[in-house]
C-alpha positions as CSV (number, residue, x, y, z in Angstrom):
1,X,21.5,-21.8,-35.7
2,X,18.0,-21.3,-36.3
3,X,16.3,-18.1,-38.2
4,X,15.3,-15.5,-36.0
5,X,14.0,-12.2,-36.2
6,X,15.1,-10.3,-33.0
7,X,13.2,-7.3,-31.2
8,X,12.9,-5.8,-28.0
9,X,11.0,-2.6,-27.5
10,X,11.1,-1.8,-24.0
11,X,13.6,1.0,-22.4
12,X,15.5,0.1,-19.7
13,X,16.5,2.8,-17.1
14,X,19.3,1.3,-15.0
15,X,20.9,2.2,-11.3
16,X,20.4,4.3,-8.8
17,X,17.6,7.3,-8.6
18,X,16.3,6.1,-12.1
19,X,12.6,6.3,-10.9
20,X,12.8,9.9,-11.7
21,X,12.9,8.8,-15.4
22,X,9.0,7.8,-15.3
23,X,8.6,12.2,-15.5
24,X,10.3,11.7,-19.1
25,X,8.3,8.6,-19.8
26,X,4.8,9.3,-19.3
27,X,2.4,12.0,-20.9
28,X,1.5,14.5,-18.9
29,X,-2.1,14.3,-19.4
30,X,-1.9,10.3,-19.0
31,X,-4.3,8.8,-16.8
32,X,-2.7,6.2,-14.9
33,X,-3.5,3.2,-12.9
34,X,-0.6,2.4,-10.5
35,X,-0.8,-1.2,-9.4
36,X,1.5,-2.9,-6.6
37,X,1.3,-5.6,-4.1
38,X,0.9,-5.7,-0.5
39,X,1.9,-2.0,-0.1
40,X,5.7,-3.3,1.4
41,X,6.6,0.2,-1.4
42,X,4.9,2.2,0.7
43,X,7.4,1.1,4.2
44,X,10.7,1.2,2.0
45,X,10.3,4.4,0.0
46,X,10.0,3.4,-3.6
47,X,5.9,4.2,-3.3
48,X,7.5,7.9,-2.7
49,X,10.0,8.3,-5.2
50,X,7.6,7.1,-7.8
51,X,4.8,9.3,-6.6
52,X,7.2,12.5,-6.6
53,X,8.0,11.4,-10.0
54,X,4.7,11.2,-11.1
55,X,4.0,15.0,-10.0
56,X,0.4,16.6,-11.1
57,X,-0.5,13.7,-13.0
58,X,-3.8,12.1,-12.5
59,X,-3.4,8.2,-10.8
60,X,-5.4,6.0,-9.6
61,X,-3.9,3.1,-6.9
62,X,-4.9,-0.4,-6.8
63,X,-3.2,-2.2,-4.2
64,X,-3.3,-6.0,-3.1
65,X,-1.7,-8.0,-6.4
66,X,-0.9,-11.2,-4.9
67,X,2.5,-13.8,-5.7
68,X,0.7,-15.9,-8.5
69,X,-1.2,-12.9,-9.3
70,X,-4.9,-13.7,-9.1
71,X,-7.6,-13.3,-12.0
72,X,-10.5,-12.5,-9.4
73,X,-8.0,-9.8,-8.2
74,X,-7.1,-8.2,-11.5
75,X,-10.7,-8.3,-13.0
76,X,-11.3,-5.6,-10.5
77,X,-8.1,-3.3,-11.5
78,X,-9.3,-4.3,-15.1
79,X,-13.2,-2.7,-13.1
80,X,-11.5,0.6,-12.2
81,X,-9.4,1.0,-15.1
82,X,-12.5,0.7,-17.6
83,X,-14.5,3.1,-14.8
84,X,-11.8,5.8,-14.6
85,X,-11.0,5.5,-18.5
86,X,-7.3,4.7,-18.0
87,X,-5.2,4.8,-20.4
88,X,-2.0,3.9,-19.1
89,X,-0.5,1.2,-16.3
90,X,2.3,1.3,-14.4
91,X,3.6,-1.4,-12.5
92,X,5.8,-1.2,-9.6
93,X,6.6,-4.2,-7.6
94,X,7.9,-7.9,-8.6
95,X,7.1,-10.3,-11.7
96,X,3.5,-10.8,-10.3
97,X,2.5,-7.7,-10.3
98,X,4.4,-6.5,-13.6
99,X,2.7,-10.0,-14.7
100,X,-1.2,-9.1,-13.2
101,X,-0.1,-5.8,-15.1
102,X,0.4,-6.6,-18.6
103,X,-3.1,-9.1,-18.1
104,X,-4.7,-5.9,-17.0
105,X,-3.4,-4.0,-20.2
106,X,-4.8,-6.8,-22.1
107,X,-8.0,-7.5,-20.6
108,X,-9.4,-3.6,-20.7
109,X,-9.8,-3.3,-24.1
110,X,-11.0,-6.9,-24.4
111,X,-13.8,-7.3,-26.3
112,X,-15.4,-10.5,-24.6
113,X,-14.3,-12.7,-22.0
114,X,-11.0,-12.1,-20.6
115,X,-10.4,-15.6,-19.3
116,X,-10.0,-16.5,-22.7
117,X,-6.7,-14.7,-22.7
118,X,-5.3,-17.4,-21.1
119,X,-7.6,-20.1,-21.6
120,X,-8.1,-20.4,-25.1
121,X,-5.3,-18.0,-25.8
122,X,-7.8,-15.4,-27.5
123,X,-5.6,-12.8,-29.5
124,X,-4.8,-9.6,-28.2
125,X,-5.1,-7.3,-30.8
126,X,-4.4,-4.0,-28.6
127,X,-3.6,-3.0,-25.1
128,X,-2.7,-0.2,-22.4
129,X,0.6,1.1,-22.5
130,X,2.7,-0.2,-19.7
131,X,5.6,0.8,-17.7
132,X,7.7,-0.9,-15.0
133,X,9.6,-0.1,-11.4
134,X,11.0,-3.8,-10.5
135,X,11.1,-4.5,-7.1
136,X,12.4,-8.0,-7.6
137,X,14.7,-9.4,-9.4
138,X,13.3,-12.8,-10.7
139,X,10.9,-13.2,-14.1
140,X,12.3,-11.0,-16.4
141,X,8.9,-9.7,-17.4
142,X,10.1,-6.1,-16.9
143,X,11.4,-6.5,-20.8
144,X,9.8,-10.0,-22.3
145,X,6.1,-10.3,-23.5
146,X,5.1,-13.1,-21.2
147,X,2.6,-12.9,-18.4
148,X,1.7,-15.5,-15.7
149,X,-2.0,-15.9,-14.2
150,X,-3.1,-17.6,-11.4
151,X,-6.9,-18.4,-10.7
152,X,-7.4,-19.8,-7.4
153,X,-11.5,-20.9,-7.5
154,X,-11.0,-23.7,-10.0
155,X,-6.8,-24.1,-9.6
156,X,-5.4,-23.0,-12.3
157,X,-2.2,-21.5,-13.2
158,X,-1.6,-20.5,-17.3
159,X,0.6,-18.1,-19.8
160,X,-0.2,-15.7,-22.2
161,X,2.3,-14.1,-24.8
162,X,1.3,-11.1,-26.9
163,X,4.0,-9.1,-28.6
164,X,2.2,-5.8,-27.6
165,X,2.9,-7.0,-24.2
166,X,6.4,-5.9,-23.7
167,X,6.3,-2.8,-21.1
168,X,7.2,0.6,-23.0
169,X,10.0,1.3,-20.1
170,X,11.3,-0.2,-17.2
171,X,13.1,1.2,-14.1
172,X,15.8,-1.0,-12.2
173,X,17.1,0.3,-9.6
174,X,18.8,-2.1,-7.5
175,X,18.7,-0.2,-4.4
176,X,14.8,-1.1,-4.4
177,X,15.2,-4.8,-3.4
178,X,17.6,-4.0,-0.3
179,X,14.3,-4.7,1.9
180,X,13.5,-8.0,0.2
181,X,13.5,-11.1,2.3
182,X,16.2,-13.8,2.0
183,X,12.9,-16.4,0.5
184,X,12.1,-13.5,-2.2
185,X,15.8,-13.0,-2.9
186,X,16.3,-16.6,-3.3
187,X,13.1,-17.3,-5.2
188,X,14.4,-14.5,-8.0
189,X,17.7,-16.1,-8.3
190,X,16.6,-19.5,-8.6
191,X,14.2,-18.4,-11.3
192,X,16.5,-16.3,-13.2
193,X,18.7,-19.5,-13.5
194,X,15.9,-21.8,-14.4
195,X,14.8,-19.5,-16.9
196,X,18.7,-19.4,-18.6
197,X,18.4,-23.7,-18.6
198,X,14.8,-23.7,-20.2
199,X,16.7,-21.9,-23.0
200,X,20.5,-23.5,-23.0
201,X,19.7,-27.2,-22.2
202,X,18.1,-28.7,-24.7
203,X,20.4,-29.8,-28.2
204,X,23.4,-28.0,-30.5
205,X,22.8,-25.9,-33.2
206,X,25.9,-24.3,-33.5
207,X,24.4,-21.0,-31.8
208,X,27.8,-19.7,-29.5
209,X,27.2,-16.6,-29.2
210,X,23.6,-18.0,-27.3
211,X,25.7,-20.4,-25.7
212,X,28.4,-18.3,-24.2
213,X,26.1,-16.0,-22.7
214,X,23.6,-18.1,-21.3
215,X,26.8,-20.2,-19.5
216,X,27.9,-16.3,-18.3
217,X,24.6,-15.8,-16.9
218,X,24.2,-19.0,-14.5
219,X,28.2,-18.8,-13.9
220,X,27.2,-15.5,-12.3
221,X,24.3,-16.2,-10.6
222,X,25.6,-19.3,-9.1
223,X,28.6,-17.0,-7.6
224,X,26.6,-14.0,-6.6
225,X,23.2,-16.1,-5.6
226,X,25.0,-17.1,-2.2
227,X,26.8,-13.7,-1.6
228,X,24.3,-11.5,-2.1
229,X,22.0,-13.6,0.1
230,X,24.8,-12.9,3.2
231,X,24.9,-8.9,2.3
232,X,21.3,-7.6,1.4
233,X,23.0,-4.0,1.2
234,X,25.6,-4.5,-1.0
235,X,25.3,-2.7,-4.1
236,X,27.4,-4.1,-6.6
237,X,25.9,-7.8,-5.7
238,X,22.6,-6.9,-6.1
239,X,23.1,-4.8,-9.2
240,X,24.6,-7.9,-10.8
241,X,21.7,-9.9,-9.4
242,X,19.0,-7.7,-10.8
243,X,20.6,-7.6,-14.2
244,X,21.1,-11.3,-14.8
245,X,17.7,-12.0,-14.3
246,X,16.6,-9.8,-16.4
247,X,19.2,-11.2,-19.2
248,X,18.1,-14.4,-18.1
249,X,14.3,-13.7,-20.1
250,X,15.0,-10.6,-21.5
251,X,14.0,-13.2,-25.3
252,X,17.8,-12.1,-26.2
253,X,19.8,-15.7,-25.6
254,X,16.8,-17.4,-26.8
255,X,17.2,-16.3,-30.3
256,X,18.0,-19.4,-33.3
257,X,17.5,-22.1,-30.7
258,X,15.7,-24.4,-29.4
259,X,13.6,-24.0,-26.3
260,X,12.1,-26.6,-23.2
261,X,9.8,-25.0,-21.0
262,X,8.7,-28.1,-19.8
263,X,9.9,-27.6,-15.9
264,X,8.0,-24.4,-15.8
265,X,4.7,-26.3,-17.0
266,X,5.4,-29.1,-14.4
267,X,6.1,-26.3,-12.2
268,X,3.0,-23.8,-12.9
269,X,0.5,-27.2,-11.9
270,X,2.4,-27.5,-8.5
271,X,1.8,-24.4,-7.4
272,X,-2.0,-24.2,-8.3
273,X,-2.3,-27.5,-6.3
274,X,-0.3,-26.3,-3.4
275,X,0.8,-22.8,-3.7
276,X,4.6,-23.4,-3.5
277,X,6.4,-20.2,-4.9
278,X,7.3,-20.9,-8.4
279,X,10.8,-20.7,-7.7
280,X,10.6,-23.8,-5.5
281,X,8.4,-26.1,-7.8
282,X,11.3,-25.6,-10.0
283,X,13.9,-26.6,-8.1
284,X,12.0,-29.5,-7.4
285,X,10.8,-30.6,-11.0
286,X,14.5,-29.3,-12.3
287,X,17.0,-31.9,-11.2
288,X,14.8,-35.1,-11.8
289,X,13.7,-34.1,-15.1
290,X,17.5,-33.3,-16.3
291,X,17.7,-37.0,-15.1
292,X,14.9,-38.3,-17.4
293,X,15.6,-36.6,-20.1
294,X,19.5,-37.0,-20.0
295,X,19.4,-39.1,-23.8
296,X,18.0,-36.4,-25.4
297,X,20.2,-34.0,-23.7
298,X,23.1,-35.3,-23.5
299,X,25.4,-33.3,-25.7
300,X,24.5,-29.7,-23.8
301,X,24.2,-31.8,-20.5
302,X,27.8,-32.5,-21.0
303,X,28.4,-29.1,-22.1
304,X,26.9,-27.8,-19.0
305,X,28.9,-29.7,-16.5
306,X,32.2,-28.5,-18.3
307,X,31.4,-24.8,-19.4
308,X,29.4,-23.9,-16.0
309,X,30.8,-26.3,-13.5
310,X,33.8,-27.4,-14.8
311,X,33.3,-30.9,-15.0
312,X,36.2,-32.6,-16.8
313,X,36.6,-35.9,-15.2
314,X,34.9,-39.2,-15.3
315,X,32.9,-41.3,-17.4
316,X,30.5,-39.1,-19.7
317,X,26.7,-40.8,-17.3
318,X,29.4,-39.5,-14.8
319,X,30.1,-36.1,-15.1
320,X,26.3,-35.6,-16.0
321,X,25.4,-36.7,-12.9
322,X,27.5,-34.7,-11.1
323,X,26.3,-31.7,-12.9
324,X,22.6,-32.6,-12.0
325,X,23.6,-32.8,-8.1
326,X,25.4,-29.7,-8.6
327,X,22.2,-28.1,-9.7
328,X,19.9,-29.2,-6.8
329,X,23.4,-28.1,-4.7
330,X,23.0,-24.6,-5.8
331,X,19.4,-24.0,-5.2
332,X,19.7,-25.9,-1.8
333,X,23.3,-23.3,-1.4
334,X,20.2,-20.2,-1.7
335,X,18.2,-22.5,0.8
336,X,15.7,-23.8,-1.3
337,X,14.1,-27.2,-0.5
338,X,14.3,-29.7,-3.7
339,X,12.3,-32.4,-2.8
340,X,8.5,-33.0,-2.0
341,X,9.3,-34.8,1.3
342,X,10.1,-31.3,2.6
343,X,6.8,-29.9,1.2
344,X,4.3,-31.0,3.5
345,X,1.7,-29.9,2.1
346,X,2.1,-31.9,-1.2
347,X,-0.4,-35.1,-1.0
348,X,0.5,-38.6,-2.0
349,X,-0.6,-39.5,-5.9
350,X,0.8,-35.4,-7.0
351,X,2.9,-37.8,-10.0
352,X,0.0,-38.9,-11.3
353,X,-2.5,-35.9,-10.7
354,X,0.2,-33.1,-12.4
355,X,0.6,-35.5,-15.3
356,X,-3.2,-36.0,-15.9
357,X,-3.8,-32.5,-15.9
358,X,-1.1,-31.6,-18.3
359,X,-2.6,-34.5,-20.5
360,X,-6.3,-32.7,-20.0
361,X,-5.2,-29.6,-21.6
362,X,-3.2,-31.5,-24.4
363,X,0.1,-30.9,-23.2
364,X,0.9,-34.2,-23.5
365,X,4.4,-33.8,-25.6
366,X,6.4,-31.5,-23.8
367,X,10.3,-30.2,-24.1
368,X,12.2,-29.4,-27.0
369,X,11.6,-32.6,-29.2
370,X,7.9,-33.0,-28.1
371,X,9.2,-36.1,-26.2
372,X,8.2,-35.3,-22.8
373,X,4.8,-37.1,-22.3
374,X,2.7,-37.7,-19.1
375,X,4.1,-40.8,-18.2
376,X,7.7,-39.2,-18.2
377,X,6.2,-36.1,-16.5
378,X,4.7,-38.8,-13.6
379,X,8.3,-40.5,-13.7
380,X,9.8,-37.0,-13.0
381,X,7.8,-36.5,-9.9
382,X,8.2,-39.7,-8.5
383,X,12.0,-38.9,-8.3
384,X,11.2,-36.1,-6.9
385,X,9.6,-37.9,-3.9
């Protein structure tokens, strides 16, 4: 196992009713921005709880945080907040707008310009305080440090990481996604288990404890994805749902090993191209990368297909096929598509396009080892055809 130093600041305030615990959470005298999406909290009641929680506070709205959350966007919640002097954000929706929200956080205080959060990865030396109410269960970012940003004029999609990005608290309270839709409640799911993969399938280092958990988490998601798809109301599903994916990139079972993230960057230039929901660029990139990689992985391939799908029989090239097809089986059991042919938006030459872009931005050694380079990222997506 690998040396690690372990920390994770943010509350978490679990179950039903929780939104009440913002009234602990918050000072009094804060001025807050509240940010959300496309105001679906005010038709299913969380946009009342969280107001009634909020009592005689002073907050400001800013609605309209879009899936990818756009730059253009934010810069004008970053606009208010620096107008109205805020000095505290609260995010209540899904992973884009808890995402847009930590940019926001960042980018206030920013001396300069903000784009080169995420361009140039400019340091972020302070930020706003930040709380959370999750909506959706899918990116983890209610407790991690990583943020996502989208910026549709020139197509681009990029990360940033601060450790003064983790929110302060975050309320989960399942009963909140009840009104998601079947696409958003499989998007989550098939996020949460990329995001356990980009940390567990890569090479040994003796870390079990890592292991074990990361093999709990897509066990249960790969039972409960399904089921909680066919009852939207049942509690106990859903709870289990929300919680794996936040264990799934809550930083915890990606302590002392090695990490990939190679799918997500395949994935992030996909959806600037096209705007397929994340979820689905990885469940296209996933399978067909697991493929070209499979010398390099072979050892926790093979673990994989035993410890998740119980793959004992066969030649060893065998059994890791099998556990690829099981893969692309369970995000097309949550009724995602895995394959560009059923995207038809996606243009001809996508291969080679994704992999030059990667390449422009010096990306061009990708995965665990550093092994991944453009011309296995084209070979990727041309299985993926």
């Amino acid at each position: 196992m690998e040396n690690f130093t372990y920390h994770n600041p943010t509350r978490i305030h679990f179950g039903r009713g929780q939104i009440a615990a913002i009234d602990n959470e918050l000072p009094a005298n804060a001025r807050i921005l509240l940010l959300a999406g496309g105001g679906s909290i005010k038709a299913n009641g969380v946009y009342d709880q969280v107001k009634k929680a909020l009592g005689a506070r002073t907050v400001f709205e800013f609605f309209g945080v879009e899936a990818n959350p756009d730059y253009d966007t934010l810069m004008k919640a970053v606009a208010l907040s620096r107008k109205e002097k805020i000095d505290w954000i609260l995010a209540v929706g899904g992973g884009s707008v808890l995402d847009g929200a930590k940019f926001v956080a960042a980018a206030v205080p920013f001396v300069g310009e903000p784009w080169d959060i995420l361009a140039k990865n400019a340091p972020v030396t302070t930020m706003l305080p930040l709380g959370t109410v999750l909506t959706l269960p899918a990116t983890g970012s209610e407790s991690n440090s990583a943020a996502v940003i989208s910026r549709r004029a020139i197509q681009e999609k990029l990360a940033f990481l601060s450790p003064l990005s983790f929110p302060r608290f975050s309320i989960l309270d399942p009963e909140t996604t009840f009104s998601l839709s079947p696409r958003q409640v499989a998007n989550g799911a098939g996020d949460a288990f990329c995001h356990v993969l980009e940390q567990y399938l890569t090479y040994p280092v003796n870390a079990e404890i890592q292991d074990r958990f990361a093999e709990s988490i897509l066990k249960i998601l790969i039972d409960i994805g399904p089921k909680t798809l066919a009852k939207p109301k049942d509690y106990d599903l859903r709870a289990n749902l929300v919680w794996a994916a936040t264990w799934a990139l809550n930083t915890a079972i990606g302590q002392g090993v090695p990490q990939d993230w190679a799918t997500h960057m395949i994935g992030h230039e996909i959806t600037a191209l096209y705007g397929i929901d994340h979820a689905r660029t990885l469940a296209i990139v996933l399978p067909n990368l697991m493929n070209v990689q499979r010398a390099t992985k072979r050892e926790k391939l093979l673990q994989y297909a035993e410890r998740v799908w119980d793959i004992r029989d066969g030649s060893e090239d065998a059994r890791i096929d099998t556990a690829i097809e099981k893969t692309r089986g369970f995000y097309e059991s949550l009724g995602i598509k895995t394959r560009f042919s059923e995207y038809p938006e996606v243009k001809s030459g996508t291969a080679a396009q994704v992999a030059q872009r990667l390449a422009s931005r010096g990306a061009d050694k990708l995965g665990e080892r550093g092994d991944l380079t453009p011309t296995k990222v084209e070979k990727i997506l041309n299985l993926a055809a």
